[in-house]
C-alpha positions in Angstrom: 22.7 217.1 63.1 25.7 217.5 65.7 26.6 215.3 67.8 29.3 214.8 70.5 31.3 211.3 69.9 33.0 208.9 72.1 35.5 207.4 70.1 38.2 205.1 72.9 39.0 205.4 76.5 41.9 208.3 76.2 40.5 209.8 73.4 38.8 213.4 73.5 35.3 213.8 72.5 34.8 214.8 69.0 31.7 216.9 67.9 30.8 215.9 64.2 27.8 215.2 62.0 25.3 212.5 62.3 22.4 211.4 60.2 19.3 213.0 61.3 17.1 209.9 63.6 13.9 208.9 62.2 11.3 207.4 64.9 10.0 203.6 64.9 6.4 203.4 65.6 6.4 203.6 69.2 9.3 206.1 69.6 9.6 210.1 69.2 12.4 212.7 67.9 13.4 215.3 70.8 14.8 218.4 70.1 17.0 218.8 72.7 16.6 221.5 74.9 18.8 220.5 77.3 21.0 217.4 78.8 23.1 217.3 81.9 26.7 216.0 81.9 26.4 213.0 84.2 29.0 211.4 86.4 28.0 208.3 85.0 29.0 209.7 81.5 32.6 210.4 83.1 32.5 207.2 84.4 31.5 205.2 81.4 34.5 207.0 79.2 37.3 205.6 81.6 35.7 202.0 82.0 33.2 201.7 78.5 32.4 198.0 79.3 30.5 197.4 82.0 27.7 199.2 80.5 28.3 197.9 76.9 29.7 201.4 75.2 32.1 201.1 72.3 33.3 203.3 69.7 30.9 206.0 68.0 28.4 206.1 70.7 26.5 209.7 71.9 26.9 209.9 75.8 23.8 211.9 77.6 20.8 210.3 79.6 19.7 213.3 81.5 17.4 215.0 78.7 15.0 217.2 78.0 13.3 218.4 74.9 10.9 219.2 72.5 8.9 216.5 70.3 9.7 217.2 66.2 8.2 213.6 65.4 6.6 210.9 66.3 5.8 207.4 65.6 3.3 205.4 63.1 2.1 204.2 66.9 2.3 207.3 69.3 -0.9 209.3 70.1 0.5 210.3 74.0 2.0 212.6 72.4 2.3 215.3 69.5 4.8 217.8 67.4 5.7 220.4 69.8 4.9 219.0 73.4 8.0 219.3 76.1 8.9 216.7 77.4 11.9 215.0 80.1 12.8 212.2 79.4 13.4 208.8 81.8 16.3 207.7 80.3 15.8 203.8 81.8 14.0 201.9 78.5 12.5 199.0 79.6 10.9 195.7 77.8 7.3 198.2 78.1 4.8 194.6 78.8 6.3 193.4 81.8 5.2 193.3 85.1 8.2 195.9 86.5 7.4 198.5 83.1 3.9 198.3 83.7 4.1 199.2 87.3 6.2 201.9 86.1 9.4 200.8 87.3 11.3 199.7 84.1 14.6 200.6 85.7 14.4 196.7 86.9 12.9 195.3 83.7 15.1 192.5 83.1 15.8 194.3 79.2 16.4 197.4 80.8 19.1 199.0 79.0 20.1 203.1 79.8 19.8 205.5 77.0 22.5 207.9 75.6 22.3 210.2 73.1 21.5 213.4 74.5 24.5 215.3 73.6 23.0 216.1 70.4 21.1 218.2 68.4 18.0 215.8 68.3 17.8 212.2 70.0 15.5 209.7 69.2 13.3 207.7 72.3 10.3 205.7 73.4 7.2 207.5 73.7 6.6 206.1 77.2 9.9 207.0 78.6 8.7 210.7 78.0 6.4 213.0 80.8 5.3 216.1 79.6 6.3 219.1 81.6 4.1 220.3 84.4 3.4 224.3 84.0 5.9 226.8 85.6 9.1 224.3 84.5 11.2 225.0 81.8 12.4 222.9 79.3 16.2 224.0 80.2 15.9 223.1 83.8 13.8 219.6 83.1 17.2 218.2 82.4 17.2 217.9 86.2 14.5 215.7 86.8 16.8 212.9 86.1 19.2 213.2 89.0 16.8 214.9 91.5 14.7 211.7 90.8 17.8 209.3 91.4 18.8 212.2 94.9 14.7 211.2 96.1 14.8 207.1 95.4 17.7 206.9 97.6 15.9 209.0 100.5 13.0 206.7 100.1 15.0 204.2 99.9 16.7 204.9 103.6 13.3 205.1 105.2 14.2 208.8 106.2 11.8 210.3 109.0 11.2 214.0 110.0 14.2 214.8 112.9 16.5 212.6 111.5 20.6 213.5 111.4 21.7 212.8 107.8 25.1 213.2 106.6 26.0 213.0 103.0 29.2 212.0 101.6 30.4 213.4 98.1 29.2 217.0 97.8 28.5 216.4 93.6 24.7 217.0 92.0 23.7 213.6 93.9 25.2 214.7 96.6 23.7 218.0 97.1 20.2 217.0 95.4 20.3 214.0 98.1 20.9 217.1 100.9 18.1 219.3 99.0 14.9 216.5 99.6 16.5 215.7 103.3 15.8 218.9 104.1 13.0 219.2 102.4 11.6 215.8 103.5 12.0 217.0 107.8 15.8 216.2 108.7 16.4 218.0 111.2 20.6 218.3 110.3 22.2 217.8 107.0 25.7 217.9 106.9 27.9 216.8 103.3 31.5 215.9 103.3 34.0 216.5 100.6 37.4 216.3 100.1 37.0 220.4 99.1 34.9 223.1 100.3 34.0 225.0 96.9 30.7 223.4 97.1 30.1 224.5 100.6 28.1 227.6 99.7 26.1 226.1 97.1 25.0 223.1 99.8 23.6 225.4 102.6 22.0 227.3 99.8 20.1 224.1 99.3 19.5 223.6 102.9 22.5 221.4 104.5 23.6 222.5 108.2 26.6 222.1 107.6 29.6 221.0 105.7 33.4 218.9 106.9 36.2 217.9 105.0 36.4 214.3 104.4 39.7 212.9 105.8 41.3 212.2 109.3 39.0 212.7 112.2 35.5 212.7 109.6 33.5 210.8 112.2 34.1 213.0 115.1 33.3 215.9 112.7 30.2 214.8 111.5 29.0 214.0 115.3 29.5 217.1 116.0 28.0 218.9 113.3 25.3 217.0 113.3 24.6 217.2 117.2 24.9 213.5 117.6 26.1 210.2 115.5 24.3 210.7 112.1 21.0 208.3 111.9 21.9 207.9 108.2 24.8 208.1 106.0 24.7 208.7 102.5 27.8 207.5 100.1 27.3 209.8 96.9 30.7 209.2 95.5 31.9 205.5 94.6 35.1 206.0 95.8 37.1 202.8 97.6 36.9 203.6 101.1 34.1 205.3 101.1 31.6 202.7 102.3 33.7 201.3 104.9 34.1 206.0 106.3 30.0 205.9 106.6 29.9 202.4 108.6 32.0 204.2 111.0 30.6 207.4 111.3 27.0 205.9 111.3 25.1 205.8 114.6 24.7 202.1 115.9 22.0 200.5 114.4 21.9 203.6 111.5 21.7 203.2 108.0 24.3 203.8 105.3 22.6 203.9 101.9 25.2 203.1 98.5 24.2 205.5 96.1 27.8 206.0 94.4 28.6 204.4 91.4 32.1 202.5 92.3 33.6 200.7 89.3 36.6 197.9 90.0 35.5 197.3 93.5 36.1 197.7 97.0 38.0 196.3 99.8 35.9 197.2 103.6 36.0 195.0 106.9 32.4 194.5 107.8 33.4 193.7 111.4 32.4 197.2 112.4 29.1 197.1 110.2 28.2 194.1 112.4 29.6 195.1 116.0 27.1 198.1 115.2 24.6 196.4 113.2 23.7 199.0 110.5 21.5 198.3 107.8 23.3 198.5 104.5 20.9 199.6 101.6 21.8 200.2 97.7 20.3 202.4 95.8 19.9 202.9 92.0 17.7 204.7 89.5 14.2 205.6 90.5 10.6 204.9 89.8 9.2 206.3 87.0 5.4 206.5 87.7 6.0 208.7 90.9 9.0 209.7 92.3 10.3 211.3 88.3 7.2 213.4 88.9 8.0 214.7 92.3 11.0 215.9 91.1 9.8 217.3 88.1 7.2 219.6 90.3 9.8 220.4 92.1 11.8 222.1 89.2 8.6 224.3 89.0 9.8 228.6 88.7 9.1 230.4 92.4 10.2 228.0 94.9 12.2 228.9 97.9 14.6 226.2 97.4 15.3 225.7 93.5 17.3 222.5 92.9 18.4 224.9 90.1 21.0 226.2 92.4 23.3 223.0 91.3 23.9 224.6 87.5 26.7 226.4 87.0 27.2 226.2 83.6 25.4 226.0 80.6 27.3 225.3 77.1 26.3 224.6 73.4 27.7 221.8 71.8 31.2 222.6 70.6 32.7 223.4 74.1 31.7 219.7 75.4 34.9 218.1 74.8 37.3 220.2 77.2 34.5 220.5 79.5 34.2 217.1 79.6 37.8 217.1 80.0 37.6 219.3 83.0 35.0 217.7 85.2 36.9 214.2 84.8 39.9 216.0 86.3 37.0 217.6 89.1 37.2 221.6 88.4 34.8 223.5 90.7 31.9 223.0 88.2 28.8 221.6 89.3 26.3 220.5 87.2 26.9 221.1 83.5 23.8 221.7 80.9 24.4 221.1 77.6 22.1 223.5 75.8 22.7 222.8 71.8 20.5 225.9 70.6 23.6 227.8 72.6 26.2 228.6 70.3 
């Protein structure tokens, strides 16, 4: 099959041949349909470690497929069901996998492999497709799932003012469910405004520059202090710009992945003692379901609106390339049946 290869940190990606994957008992083969370029994947090529990447790995977690094969063990599923994938594989036996919540199993470890032609995973991290949602949208359940936890996560209540640092997929899937959910304004902030049009489309209010005077924008735009502020980027600097644009006693919820650390004074998260709140993953037995209905062909709001490209394998490299140097792409589908 092809594949798409992280060799080193300043290296391109290579596409090249790999062996064709064979199941164990309780896995399945995918045919991938489609996988999403992640920022995490563009993170994880700068700074491999932390999550344990070397040489000769397959980057993708955000997949969705068809089965080809299963498993001596498998009978949840069979040749030719779709399928998205939750890319968290957890331990399967203990108490957090069996609630459905293997993103904190203590062997948790996060899958790659979806920029392929066929990727091999557990049976259980699979959920077949609900009717009306394609196999080359499902690919989204995986962020819109991460874009609900962290709504959940804040506590979020009908007539809330939301503001939403970092207008990226998170970003503007986190703006698609506050809306959806009752927020009564929604308004992102970016360092650019190419994503402004895409973000109303998905139901934000409005939309500022990030930079001098953010605070006093976002008050206004959002008719008062915002109630919660979401960080969708990981950027230093980032968490300490929501602290002070936050209404006192407000929320800021982490949701950006920020490698190498931070440097903030928490003097003015305690003079207006916010609630600080991480958030990571999701929960597989409801909230990757949710998001995977809402994928579903007719609604008035289609999460779908984040895509703006959708490539076979051989262009992935400079692609790649491209959204690690932030072009006005979006989200990014690899689709390896596209040529």
């Amino acid at each position: 099959m092809k594949a798409v290869i992280f060799d080193a940190v300043g290296q391109p990606l290579r596409v090249s041949d790999r062996p064709d994957p064979t199941p164990a008992p309780d896995e399945v083969v995918l045919r991938v349909a489609a996988c999403g370029i992640c920022g995490s994947d563009l993170h994880m090529s700068v700074d491999p470690e932390p999550f344990g990447i070397a040489g000769d790995f397959v980057f993708g977690h955000e997949i969705a497929g068809e089965v080809v094969a299963t498993g001596g063990g498998v009978d949840t599923l069979k040749a030719g069901d779709l399928v998205a994938v939750v890319p968290m594989r957890g331990c399967g036996h203990c108490p957090r996998c069996l609630a459905g919540d293997p993103a904190r199993c203590p062997d948790m470890t996060l899958i790659g492999g979806g920029y392929a032609d066929y990727v091999c995973v557990a049976a259980r991290q699979c959920r077949v497709l609900p009717d009306g949602v394609a196999a080359s949208d499902a690919a989204l359940a995986e962020p819109l799932s991460v874009a609900l936890h962290c709504i959940i996560r804040s506590g979020m209540k009908p007539g809330d003012r939301v503001a939403i640092l970092g207008a990226g997929p998170i970003g503007l899937l986190v703006a698609f469910w506050a809306r959806r959910l009752g927020a009564s304004s929604v308004v992102m902030a970016d360092l650019y405004d190419h994503q402004a049009e895409r973000a109303r489309a998905l139901g934000a209010t409005g939309f500022a520059l990030s930079g001098a005077g953010l605070s006093e924008n976002l008050n206004d735009q959002c008719g008062g202090p915002p109630d919660i502020v979401f960080e969708c980027v990981g950027k230093p600097g980032l968490l300490q710009a929501a602290v002070e644009a936050v209404r006192l006693q407000g929320k800021v919820i982490g949701v950006g992945l920020c490698i190498g650390g931070d440097e903030w004074d928490p003097f003015v998260a305690l003079s207006k003692e916010i609630d600080l709140i991480f958030s990571a993953f999701f929960h597989q037995a409801n909230e990757f379901g949710v998001a995977l209905d809402a994928l579903a062909k007719g609604a008035v709001v289609a999460p779908q609106v984040i895509i703006t490209d959708r490539i076979g394998l051989s262009p992935v490299p400079p692609v790649f390339e491209g959204l690690r140097r932030r072009t006005t792409q979006c989200k990014v589908l690899i689709q390896p049946e596209l040529v």
